[in-house]
C-alpha positions as CSV (number, residue, x, y, z in Angstrom):
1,X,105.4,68.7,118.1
2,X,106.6,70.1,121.5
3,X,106.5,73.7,122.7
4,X,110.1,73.2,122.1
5,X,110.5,72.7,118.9
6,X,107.8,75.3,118.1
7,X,110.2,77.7,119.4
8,X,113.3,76.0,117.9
9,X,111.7,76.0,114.6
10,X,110.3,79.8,114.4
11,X,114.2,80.7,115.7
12,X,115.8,78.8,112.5
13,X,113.2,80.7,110.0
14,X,113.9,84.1,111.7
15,X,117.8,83.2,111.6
16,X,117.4,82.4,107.5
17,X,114.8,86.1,107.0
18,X,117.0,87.9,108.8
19,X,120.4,86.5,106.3
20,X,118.1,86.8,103.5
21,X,117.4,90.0,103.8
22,X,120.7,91.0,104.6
23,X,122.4,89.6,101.4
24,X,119.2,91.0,99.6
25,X,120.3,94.7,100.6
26,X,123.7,93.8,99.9
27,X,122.9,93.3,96.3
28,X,122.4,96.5,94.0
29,X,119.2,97.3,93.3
30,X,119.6,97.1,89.5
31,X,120.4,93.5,89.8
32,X,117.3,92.8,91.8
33,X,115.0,94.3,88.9
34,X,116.8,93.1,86.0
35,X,118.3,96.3,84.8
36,X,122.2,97.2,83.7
37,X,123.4,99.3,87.0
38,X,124.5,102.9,86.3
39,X,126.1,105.3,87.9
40,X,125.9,108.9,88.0
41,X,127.5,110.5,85.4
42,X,129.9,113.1,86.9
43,X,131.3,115.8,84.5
44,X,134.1,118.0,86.0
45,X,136.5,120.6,84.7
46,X,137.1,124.0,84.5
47,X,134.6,126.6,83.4
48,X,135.6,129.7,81.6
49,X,132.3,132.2,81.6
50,X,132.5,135.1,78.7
51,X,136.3,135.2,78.9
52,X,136.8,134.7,82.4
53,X,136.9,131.9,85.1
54,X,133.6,131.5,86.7
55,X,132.7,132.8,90.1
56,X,131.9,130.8,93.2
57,X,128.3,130.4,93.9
58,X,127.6,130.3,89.5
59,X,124.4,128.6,88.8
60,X,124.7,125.5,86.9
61,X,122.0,123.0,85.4
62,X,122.3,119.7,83.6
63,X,119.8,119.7,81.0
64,X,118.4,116.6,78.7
65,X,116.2,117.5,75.8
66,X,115.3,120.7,78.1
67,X,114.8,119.0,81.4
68,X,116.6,120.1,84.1
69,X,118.3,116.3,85.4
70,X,120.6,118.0,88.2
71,X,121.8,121.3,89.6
72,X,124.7,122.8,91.0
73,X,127.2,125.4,91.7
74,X,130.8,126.6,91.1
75,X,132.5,125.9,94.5
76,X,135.9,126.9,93.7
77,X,136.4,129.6,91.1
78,X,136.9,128.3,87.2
79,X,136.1,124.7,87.6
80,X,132.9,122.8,88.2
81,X,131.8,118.9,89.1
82,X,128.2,117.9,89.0
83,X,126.6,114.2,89.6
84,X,123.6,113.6,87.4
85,X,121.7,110.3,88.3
86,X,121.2,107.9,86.0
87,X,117.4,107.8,85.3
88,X,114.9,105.5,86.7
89,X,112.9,103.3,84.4
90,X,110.7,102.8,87.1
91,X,109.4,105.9,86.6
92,X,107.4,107.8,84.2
93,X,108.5,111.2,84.8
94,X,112.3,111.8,83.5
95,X,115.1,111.9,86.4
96,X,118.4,111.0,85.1
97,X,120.1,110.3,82.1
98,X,119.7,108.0,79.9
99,X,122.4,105.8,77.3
100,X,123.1,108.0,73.9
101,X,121.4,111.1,75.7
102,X,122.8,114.4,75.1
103,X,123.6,116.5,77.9
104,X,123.8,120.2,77.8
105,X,125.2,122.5,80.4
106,X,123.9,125.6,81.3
107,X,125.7,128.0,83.2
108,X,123.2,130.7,84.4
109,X,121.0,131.0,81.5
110,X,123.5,130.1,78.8
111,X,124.8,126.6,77.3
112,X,128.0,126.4,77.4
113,X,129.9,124.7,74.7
114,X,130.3,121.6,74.3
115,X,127.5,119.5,74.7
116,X,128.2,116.1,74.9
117,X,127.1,112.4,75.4
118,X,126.0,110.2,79.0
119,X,128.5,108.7,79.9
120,X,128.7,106.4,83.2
121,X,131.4,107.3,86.0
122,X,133.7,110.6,86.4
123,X,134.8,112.4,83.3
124,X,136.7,115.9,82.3
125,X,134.4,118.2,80.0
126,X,136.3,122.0,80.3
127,X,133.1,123.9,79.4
128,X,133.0,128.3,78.1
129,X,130.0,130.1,77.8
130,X,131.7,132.4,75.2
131,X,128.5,134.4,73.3
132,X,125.9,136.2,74.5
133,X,123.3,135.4,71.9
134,X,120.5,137.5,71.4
135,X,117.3,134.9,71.0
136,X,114.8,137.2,69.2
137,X,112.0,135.4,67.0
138,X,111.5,136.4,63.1
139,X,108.4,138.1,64.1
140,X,109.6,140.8,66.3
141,X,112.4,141.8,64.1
142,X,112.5,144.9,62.2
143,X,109.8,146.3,65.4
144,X,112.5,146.6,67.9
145,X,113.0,150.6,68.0
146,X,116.0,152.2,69.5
């Protein structure tokens, strides 16, 4: 074999890595590892917080089976949007959600109503935290002095 074609040769396997690769990143990764592809699922809608429409800047968590799976805020007064991931089953460790997971909302430190069901893509949820409920265990009750 000639210098030549040494050269010639190495060139055609660089020219195939180099489209491999690039229709390899051009595939989604779920199909590469054998799992259905999800998307986030995006809840949006307005949010009505004890009677009133939520402030800007309003803390708001994603929670599944009380794990926090994404944060957020109210950026424009009454309404919210927030993109939880889908989870990764590569992983151990819970990061997303999951198909027939509940999600619960909480805005500050109260779940607002309704819960509801994963779902994959964009979907409108209007949410109210409406009650402040007191959470006070059996024990303590009748002790609490005014």
């Amino acid at each position: 074999m000639t210098h030549i074609s040494r050269i010639s040769l190495f060139r055609r396997f660089l020219c195939g890595a180099v489209i491999l690769g690039v229709l390899l990143s051009a595939l989604p990764k779920a199909a590469l590892f054998g799992w259905p592809a999800a998307s986030d699922c995006r809840p949006y809608g307005t949010l009505t917080y004890f009677g009133s429409p939520a402030l800007v800047g309003t803390r708001l968590q994603a929670k599944i089976q009380g794990i926090v799976v994404a944060e957020g805020m109210v950026t424009s007064a009454g309404s919210y949007a927030l993109e939880i991931p889908a989870d990764n089953p590569l992983t151990t460790a819970r990061d997303g959600w999951r198909e027939d997971d509940r999600i619960s909302i909480w805005v500050e430190d109260h779940e607002a109503k309704p819960d509801f069901i994963a779902f994959d893509d964009s979907r409108r949820i209007d949410l109210t935290v409406a009650t402040n409920t007191l959470d006070v265990k059996r024990r303590t009750w009748g002790k609490i002095k005014a």
